[in-house]
N, C-alpha and C positions, 0 to 999 in steps of 0.2 A: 135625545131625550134626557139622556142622566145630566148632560153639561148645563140644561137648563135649572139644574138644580142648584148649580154653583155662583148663580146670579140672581142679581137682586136682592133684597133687605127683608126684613120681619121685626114686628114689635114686639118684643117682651115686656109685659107689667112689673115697675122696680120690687111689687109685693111679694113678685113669685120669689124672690131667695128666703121670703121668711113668710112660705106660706103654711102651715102648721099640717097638710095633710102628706107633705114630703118629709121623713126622717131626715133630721140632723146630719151628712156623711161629709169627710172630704170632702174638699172638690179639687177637680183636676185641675192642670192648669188652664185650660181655656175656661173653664167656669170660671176660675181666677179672673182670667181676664177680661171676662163679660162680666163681672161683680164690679171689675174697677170702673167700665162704662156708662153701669147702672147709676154707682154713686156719682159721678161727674158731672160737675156743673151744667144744666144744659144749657142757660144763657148767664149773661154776666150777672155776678153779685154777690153780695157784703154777706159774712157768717161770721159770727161769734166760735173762736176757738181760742181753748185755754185764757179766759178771758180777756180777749181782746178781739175785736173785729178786723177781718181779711178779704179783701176783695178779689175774688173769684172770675175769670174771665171763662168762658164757656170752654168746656174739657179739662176743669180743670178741678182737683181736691184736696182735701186735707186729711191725713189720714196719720194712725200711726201703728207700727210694726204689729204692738201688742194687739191691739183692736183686728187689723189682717189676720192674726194666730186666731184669735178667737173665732172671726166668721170663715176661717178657711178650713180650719180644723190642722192648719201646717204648725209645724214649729221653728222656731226663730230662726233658725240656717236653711231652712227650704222657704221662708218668707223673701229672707234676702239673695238666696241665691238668681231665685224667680226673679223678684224686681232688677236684678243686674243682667238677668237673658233679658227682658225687654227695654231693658238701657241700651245695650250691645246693639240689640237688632232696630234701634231706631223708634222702639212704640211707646215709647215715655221718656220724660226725663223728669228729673225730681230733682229737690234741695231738699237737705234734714236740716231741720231746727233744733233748736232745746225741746222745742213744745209738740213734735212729728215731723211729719214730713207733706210737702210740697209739690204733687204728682199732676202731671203736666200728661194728656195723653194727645200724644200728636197729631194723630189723625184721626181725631175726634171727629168733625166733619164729614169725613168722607165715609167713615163708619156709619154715621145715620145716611147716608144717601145723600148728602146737605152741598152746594158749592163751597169751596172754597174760601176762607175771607185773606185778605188782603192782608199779610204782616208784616211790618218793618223785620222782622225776623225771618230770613230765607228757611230757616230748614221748616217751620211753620207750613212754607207754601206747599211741601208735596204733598202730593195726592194719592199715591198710592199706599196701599194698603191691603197686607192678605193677612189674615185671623189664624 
């Protein structure tokens, strides 16, 4: 009975992190990390950032450190340390700009329950994935 708990998806509304009758608090890191799935691309497309427009392939966003501090409530060495444990372990990969940063979440897909797509990029193709 409990294992069946460990299976299968659920939707969360992107409104819930900024719904007004949950106080303000931290959040942990796995809240971290369902904040970065929330904002993610979910299919491909153009955004205006820092003016200039970026094309966004699904899982994928623009973000930047300071903005992170704000909605996490962390400050700047627990922002980056974070994003370097989910570098490590495989669940993102990022480039910094002048203008932020470039956060790539890899298994995007398989997070929502979704197949696979197809990418000239091998590490793209894996499927596994534990939260």
């Amino acid at each position: 009975m409990v294992r069946a708990l460990y299976k299968g998806y659920f939707m969360v509304a992107r409104h819930a992190f900024h719904n007004p009758i949950f106080r303000k608090e931290r959040f942990s890191e796995r809240e971290a990390y369902i904040w970065l799935i929330q904002r993610a691309a979910f299919r491909d497309h153009t955004v205006w950032w820092a003016g200039k427009p970026w094309h966004l392939n699904q899982g994928e966003q623009l973000c930047s450190i300071r903005y992170m501090m704000q909605e996490t409530g962390w400050g700047q060495r627990r922002v980056y340390r974070f994003l370097q444990m989910l570098e490590k372990e495989g669940m993102i990969f990022r480039t910094v700009h002048s203008d932020g940063m470039h956060i790539v979440l890899r298994h995007y897909r398989a997070v929502h329950g979704m197949h696979p797509k197809i990418h000239s990029d091998p590490d793209q193709q894996s499927f596994s994935f534990f939260l």
